[in-house]
C-alpha positions, 0 to 999 in steps of 0.5 A, spaced: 957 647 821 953 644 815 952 636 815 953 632 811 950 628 806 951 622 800 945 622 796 944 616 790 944 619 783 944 625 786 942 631 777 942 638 779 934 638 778 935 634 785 939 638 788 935 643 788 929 640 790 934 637 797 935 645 798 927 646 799 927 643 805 927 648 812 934 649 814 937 647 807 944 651 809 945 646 814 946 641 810 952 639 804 950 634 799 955 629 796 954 625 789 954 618 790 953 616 781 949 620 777 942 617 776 946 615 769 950 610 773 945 606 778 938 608 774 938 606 768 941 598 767 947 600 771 951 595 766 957 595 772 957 588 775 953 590 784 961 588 787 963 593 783 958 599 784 958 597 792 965 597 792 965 604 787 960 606 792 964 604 799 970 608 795 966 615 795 964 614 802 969 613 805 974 618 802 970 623 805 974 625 812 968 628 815 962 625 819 957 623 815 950 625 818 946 619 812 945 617 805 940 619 802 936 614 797 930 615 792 931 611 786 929 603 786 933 597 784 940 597 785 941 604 790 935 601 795 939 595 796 946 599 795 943 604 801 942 599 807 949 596 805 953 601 805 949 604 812 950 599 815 958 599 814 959 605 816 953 606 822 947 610 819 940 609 820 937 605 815 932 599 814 936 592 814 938 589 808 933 582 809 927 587 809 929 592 803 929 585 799 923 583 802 921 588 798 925 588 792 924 581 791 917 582 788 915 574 788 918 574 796 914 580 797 908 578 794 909 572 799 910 577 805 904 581 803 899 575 803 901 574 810 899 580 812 893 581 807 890 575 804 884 579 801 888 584 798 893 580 794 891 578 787 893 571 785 900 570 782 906 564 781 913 565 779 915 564 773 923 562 771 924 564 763 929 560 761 925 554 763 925 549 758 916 550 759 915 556 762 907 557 759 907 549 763 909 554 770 903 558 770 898 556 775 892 560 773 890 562 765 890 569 761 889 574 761 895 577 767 901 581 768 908 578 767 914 582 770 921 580 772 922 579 780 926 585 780 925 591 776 922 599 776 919 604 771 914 598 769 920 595 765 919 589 762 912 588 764 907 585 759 900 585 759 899 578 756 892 576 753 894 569 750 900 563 749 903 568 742 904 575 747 905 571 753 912 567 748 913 574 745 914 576 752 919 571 755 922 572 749 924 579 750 925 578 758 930 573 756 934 577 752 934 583 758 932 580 764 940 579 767 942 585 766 938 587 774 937 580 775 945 578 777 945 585 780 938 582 785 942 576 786 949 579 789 945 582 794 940 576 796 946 572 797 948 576 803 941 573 806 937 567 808 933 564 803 927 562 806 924 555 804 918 558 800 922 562 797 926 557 793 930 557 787 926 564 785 932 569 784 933 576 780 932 572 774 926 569 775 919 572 773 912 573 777 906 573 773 900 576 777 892 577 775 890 583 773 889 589 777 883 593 777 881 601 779 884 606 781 891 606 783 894 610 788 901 610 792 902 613 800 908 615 802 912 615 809 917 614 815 918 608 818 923 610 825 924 606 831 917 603 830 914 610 829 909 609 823 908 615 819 904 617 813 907 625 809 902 624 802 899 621 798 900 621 791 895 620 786 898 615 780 894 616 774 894 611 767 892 613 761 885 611 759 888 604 756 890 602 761 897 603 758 902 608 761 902 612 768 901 620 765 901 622 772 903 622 779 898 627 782 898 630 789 894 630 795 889 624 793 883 625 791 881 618 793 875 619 799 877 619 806 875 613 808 880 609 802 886 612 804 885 611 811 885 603 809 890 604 805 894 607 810 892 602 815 894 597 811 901 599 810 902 600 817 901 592 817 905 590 811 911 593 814 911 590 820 910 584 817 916 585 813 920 587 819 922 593 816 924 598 820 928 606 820 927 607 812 922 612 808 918 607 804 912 608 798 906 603 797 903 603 790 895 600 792 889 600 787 882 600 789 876 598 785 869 603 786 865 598 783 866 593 788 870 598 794 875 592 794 883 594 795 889 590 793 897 591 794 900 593 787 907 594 791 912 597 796 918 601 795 923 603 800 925 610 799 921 616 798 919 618 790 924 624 786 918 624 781 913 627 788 919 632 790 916 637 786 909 636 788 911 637 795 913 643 793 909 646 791 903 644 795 907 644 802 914 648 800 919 643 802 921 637 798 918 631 801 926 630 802 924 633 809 922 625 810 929 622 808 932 627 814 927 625 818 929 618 818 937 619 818 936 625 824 930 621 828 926 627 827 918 628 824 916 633 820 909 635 819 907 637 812 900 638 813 901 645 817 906 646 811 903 651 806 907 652 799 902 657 793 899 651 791 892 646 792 894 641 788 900 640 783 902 634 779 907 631 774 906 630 767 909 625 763 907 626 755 908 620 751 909 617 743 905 610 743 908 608 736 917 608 735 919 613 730 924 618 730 925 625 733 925 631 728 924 638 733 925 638 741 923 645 742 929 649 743 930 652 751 928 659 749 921 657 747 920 652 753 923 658 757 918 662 754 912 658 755 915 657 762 913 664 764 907 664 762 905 659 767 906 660 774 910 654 776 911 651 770 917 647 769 919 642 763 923 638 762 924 635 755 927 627 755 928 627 748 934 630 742 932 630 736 934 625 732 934 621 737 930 614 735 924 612 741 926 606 742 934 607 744 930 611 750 933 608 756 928 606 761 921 606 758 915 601 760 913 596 754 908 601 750 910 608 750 915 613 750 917 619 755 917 626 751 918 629 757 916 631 764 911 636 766 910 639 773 904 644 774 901 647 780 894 649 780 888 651 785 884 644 784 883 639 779 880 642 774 884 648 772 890 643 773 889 638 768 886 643 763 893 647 763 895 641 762 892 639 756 893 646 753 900 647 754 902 640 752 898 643 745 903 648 744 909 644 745 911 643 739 915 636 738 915 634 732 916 627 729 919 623 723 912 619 722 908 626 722 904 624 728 903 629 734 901 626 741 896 621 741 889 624 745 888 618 749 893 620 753 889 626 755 882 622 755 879 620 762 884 623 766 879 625 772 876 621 778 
């Protein structure tokens, strides 16, 4: 008998990939919300969406084996919640929003790692001086205590971008915050914490070099690292163009990244969970920092996975929820090395051509596993885009395989010369995003 699953935002493009795992006809996979409903700024109020959520779970008769999650803020909070009410493997609830709350992250991760935090300081922007909170001077990053895809983040260089930031903040901020501020009044606020809830802001220093995340398991008190994912910015510094995989950072980096990661988890107390933790790490002056730590695997490496191992780094989320570990360095899949692309638009305009399927199809087959995946319709303004960072705009994803670096990144940069968006201000894709890609 096939054992059962519900999964967050759950499109068919996931199921797919939750069907590459070793023994996919075991297991049945049941939607809870589409990725519209808890991704992009669920507008639904958190009892709401726990109560909706709670509703699906326990109409199903049958014995439930997990839910499996792998989006940010507001599934990662719903998911240690509803597997407590029904008693599925799970990190706790203070744990996950140790995390989620990135002031009180920040604090947790200074205890454990003091030199690897950049300096940082809460930041309430419906104070009446929020410029007069700021504890060190510019240039840093201002983002929202909750928040995921780098949305209402700001670089702000001076006092005029940092007021034009706040200002959009205000604007936005509430739509996550209140979401943040249900769940954190199930727990116990610590004295250092305060009165920073969901709609406060952090501003941290810049960080600097190479940025890279580890992703893993965490069960009964068993640390494991699956992969490490190489996560690539454009050469301004603005957007993430790719998540590539495995590393190509040396060895003895991501040995101290993955060190690292096992202290800040024990730290935090978190516990029976698949995790990512975003790190950065400056050749130059061969120093690390903690950008932040996720609670769940990433959608956006599933394909990676595949095509490098031949499962889905799915397999992890079943580890947790079947208390089992998987091996993928003895799993093989037809490629070395594989990466998702994310091609952008830096200016707003309107979309005037999407390449219809049988073109994309076309281009697909010429490319052994290729897969685009067109974000935009024609017609369509830029800016109505859902869930975008403050400086540019997904077209569309694109995952490749390859058999090193170089034969990767120069497909890529072929293929997305034939792709042919087009646009109302008649520009084509700005070249920066291709420029300085390798380490």
């Amino acid at each position: 008998m096939a054992r059962q699953f519900f999964v967050f935002g759950l499109a068919p493009l996931h199921r797919e990939y939750l069907n590459a795992v070793r023994g996919a006809e075991q297991f049945h996979w049941h939607k809870l919300f589409t990725d519209d409903e808890i991704v992009w700024f669920p507008e639904r109020p958190m009892a709401q969406l726990l109560d909706d959520a709670e509703q699906q779970v326990s109409a199903y008769n049958g014995e439930l084996a997990g839910i499996i999650n792998h989006w940010d803020f507001p599934s990662s909070t719903l998911h240690p919640i509803l597997c407590r009410q029904h008693g599925l493997r799970s990190a706790d609830l203070l744990a996950v929003l140790k995390c989620e709350h990135k002031y009180w992250s920040r604090l947790e991760q200074r205890a454990a790692l003091p030199d690897w935090i950049p300096d940082f300081c809460p930041v309430d922007p419906f104070g009446d001086d929020p410029l007069g909170q700021l504890q060190f001077g510019f240039p840093f990053w201002l983002k929202p205590v909750v928040s995921h895809s780098s949305q209402l983040g700001f670089r702000v260089e001076d006092e005029a971008g940092f007021h034009r930031a706040i200002g959009i903040i205000r604007g936005e901020i509430r739509q996550l915050g209140e979401l943040l501020n249900y769940a954190l009044d199930r727990v116990d606020i610590p004295p250092e914490v305060g009165s920073v809830d969901g709609n406060w802001c952090l501003a941290e220093k810049l960080l600097s070099g190479k940025q890279c995340g580890i992703e893993g398991t965490m069960i009964n008190g068993r640390y494991r690292v699956h992969g490490i994912v190489d996560t690539v910015k454009d050469s301004r510094n603005q957007s993430f163009t790719r998540y590539e995989y495995p590393s190509v950072w040396p060895d003895y980096a991501q040995e101290k990244i993955c060190a690292a990661g096992e202290r800040l988890l024990r730290q935090i107390g978190f516990d029976n969970s698949a995790f990512g933790i975003e790190f950065f790490w400056d050749p130059a002056t061969d120093s690390f920092r903690v950008l932040e730590i996720n609670t769940r695997i990433s959608q956006s490496h599933s394909d990676q996975f595949v095509k490098v191992h031949g499962v889905s780094n799915h397999e992890a989320a079943l580890d947790v929820a079947l208390d089992r570990v998987t091996d993928f360095s003895i799993l093989q899949g037809p490629f070395r090395c594989a990466a998702k692309f994310m091609l952008r638009r830096y200016h707003d305009t309107v979309v005037t051509r999407v390449p219809p399927e049988a073109e994309i199809r076309a281009l697909e087959a010429s490319i052994p596993g290729c897969r685009i995946h067109p974000i935009v319709e024609e017609g369509q303004q830029l800016s109505d885009l859902p869930g975008q960072d403050s400086y540019s705009y997904e077209i569309a994803d694109i995952c490749l395989g390859a058999q090193d670096q170089d034969e990767l990144l120069e497909t890529y940069r072929k293929l997305a010369g034939q792709l042919r968006f087009e646009f109302a201000d008649g520009r084509s894709f700005e070249p920066f995003q291709f420029e300085s890609v390798r380490f």
